[in-house]
N, C-alpha and C positions, 0 to 999 in steps of 0.2 A: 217285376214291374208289369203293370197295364201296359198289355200292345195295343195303342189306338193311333190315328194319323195324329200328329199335332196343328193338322188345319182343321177338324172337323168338332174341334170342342169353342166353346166362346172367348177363351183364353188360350195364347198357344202354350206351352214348354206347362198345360197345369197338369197332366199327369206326372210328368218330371219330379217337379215339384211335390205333387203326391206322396210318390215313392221313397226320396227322399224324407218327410216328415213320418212316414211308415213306419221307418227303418232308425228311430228317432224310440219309437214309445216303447219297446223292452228296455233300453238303454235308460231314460227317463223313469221308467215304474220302478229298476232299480238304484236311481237315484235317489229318488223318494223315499225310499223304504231304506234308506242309510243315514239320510239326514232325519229322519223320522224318528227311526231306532235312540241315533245320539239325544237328541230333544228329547225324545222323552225319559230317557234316562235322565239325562240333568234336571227333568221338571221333578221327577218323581223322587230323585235325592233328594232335590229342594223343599217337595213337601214332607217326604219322611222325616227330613232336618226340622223342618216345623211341627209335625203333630209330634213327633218323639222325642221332641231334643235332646238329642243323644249323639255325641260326639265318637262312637264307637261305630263304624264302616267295615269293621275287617270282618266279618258273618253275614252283613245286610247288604253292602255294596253288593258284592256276586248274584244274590239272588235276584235284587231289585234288576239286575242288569240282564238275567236268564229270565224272568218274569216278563219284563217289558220286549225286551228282544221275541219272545215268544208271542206275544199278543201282537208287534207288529208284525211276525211272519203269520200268523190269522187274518188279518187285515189285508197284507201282501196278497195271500192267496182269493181275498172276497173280491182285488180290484184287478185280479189277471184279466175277469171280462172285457177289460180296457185293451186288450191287444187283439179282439173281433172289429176293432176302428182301421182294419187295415184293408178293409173292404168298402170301397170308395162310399156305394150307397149309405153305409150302416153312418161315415165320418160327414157324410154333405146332411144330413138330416140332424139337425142339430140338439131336439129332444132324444134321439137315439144315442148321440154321442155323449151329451150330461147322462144321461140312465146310465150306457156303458161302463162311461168314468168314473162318475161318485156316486156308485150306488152300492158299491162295498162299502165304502168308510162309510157311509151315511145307515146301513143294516145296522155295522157296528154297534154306532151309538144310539142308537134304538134299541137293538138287545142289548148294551149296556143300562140304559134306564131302565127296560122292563125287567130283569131279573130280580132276583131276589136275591140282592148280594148283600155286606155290610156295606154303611157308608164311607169307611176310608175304600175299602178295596173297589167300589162302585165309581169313587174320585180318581181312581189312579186308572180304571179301564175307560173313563171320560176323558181324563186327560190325556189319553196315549192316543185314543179315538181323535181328537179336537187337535192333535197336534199332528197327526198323519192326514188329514181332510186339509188343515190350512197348510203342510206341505205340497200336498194334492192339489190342491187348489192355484198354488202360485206357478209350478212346472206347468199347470193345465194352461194359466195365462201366459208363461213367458215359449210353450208350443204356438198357442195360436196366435199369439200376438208377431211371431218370426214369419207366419205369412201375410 
C-alpha cells in the first residue's frame, strides 16, 4: 500500500481504497479469462454446429476447446499490461487506463481482420476476440463502478 497521510489528499481513506481495488485486478483478469474461455467455447460449438452440421463431438469437441482455450491464453497474456494500473498515476489518468486495459483484446481483433486466414477460422478468432473485450469490458464496469 501507498504510505501517504489520509489528511493530505482531497478525499480521506482514498488510498485505502486504492489499494484495495489493486489488489482486485489479478484476481479479476483471471476471472475474465475463465468466463471468456467457457463463452467462447459454447459460441464456437454453436457455430461449428452450424456451418458443419454434424452431430459428431467426439474428435472436434477437444480440439475446438484446446483451440479456443489457447487463443484465450494469447489474449490473457496481450491484457497482463492491465496490472501496470497499480500504480496510482498510470489508474487516475483515465486514457492510460482504457490503453492499459483494452488494448490487448482490442490488437487481437485487429490482427485477427488483418491476417490472412480462411474465413471460418478468421470467425472463430473474431468471436473468441469479441467475446473476451465484452467480458473485459463488463468486469472493467462492474471495478469502477464499486467506487
Amino acid at each position: 500500500m501507498f504510505l501517504c497521510s489520509h489528511n493530505t489528499g482531497p478525499e480521506p481513506g482514498l488510498f485505502i481504497i486504492f489499494d484495495i481495488k489493486m489488489k482486485t485486478i489479478p484476481k479479476q483478469l483471471f476471472r475474465v479469462f475463465l468466463f471468456a474461455v467457457i463463452l467462447s467455447i459454447a459460441a464456437t460449438c454453436v457455430y461449428y454446429n452450424i456451418s458443419q452440421k454434424s452431430d459428431d463431438y467426439t474428435k472436434t469437441l477437444p480440439k475446438i476447446m484446446e483451440n479456443v482455450t489457447f487463443l484465450n491464453i494469447i489474449i490473457f497474456v496481450m491484457t497482463l499490461p492491465a496490472l501496470f494500473l497499480v500504480n496510482p498515476p498510470y489508474w487516475n489518468n483515465r486514457i492510460v487506463r482504457f490503453l492499459l486495459y483494452f488494448a490487448g483484446s482490442i490488437v487481437f481483433i485487429i490482427t485477427a481482420l488483418t491476417m490472412k486466414l480462411s474465413p471460418p477460422v478468421k470467425i472463430v478468432y473474431l468471436m473468441t476476440g469479441g467475446i473476451f473485450l465484452v467480458v473485459h469490458s463488463i468486469f472493467y464496469y462492474l471495478l469502477v463502478k464499486k467506487r
